[in-house]
C-alpha positions, 0 to 999 in steps of 0.5 A: 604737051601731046603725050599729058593729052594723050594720057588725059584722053585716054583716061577720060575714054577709058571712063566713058567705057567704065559708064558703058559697061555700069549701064549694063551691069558691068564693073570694069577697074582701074589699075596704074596701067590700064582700065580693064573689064573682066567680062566681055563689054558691051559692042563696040566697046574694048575689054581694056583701055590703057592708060600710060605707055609701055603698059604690061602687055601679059598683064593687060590680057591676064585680067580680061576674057580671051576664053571665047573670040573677040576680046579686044584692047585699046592700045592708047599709045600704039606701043604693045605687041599682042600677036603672042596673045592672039591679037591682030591689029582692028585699026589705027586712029588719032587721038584729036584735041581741041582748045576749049572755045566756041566754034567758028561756025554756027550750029543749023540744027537746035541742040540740046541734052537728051533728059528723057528715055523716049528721046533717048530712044530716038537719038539711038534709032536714028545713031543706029541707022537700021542696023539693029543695035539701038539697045546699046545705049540704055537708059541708065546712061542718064543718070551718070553725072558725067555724060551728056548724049548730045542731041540735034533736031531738024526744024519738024523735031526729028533728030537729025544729028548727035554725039556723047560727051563725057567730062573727066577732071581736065578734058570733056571726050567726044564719041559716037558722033553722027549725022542722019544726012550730011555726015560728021560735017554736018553734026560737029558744029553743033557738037562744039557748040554744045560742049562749049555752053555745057564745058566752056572751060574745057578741051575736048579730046577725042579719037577718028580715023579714015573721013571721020578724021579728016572731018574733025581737023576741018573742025578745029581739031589737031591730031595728037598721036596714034592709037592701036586697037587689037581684036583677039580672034 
């Protein structure tokens, strides 16, 4: 049961990745083993995801850039060694997974969709925290079908909270959650609501380490199984 969500959660990151990369021109592919782009991806974002275990590890690094510093890979089931290509180890994490229901605890913030570019703007603004890297989130987000930017507001409009949900076939993925004050906490009550009334029938899956993951299990969430990612020098 863990390892078909370890794969339905890869899959569905893997194609949250693929929409990062179209909104910024960028056409990554498909293959039985793993997704993969072959120009260097947006921040923060891997070069290739894969998407079963015992991937070809010479394979996965052929089909991306390692010409210049800084490719990376999801290692989705932390089973490849790729120190012989120049990787090392950026962390180790969890995928997590959560029934489809509605959560126990009420939202404090009012939530909605992000529907507009101005509001957009915002929600990264306020996700970016001042560190100069809001671009990252581009308006053609919003005309993906199959992601939703998440959005909570404080009693006076101001966002105050927000996540990306992206729905695949079997799971809806939840990522870049953040609260401006209070921490994930704060935000993911709201998150889980959200996804509930968008995707009542559906798990949400995801991945966290450190506080973050701690912060999820209190939420309902169940960690699943490792992932790896690697970060080229």
């Amino acid at each position: 049961m863990k390892q078909s969500l370890i794969r339905a959660a890869a899959r569905n990151n893997a194609e949250w990745c693929a929409s990062m990369n179209r909104s910024h021109g960028l056409t990554g592919e498909f293959g039985e083993q793993a997704w993969a782009v072959p120009s260097r991806p947006p921040l923060y974002y891997p070069d290739a995801v894969t998407l079963v275990p015992g991937a070809d590890a010479a394979a996965l690094v052929d089909r991306i850039d390692t010409a210049a510093a800084g490719a990376c890979v999801k290692d989705s089931f932390a089973d490849l060694d790729l120190t012989g290509a120049g990787f090392e180890v950026l962390f180790d994490a969890q995928w997590i997974h959560r029934p489809a229901g509605a959560p126990p605890t009420s939202p404090g913030l009012a939530w909605d969709v992000v529907r507009d570019r101005d509001t957009l703007r915002a929600w990264a603004l306020a996700w970016d925290d001042g560190d100069g890297n809001a671009d990252l989130f581009r308006p053609e987000l919003l005309d993906d079908p199959a992601t939703s930017v998440f959005v909570g507001r404080s009693p006076d409009g101001r966002v105050a909270a927000g996540a990306v949900a992206s729905r695949s076939d079997d799971v809806v993925g939840i990522s870049n959650v953040f609260a401006v004050e209070g921490g994930a906490d704060r935000a993911w009550p709201g998150v889980l609501d959200a996804a509930h009334r968008l995707f009542p029938a559906l798990p949400v899956v995801g991945y966290e380490h450190g506080a973050d993951l701690e912060a999820a299990v209190r939420h309902g969430f169940e960690a699943v199984g490792p992932l790896r990612v690697w970060l080229r020098g």
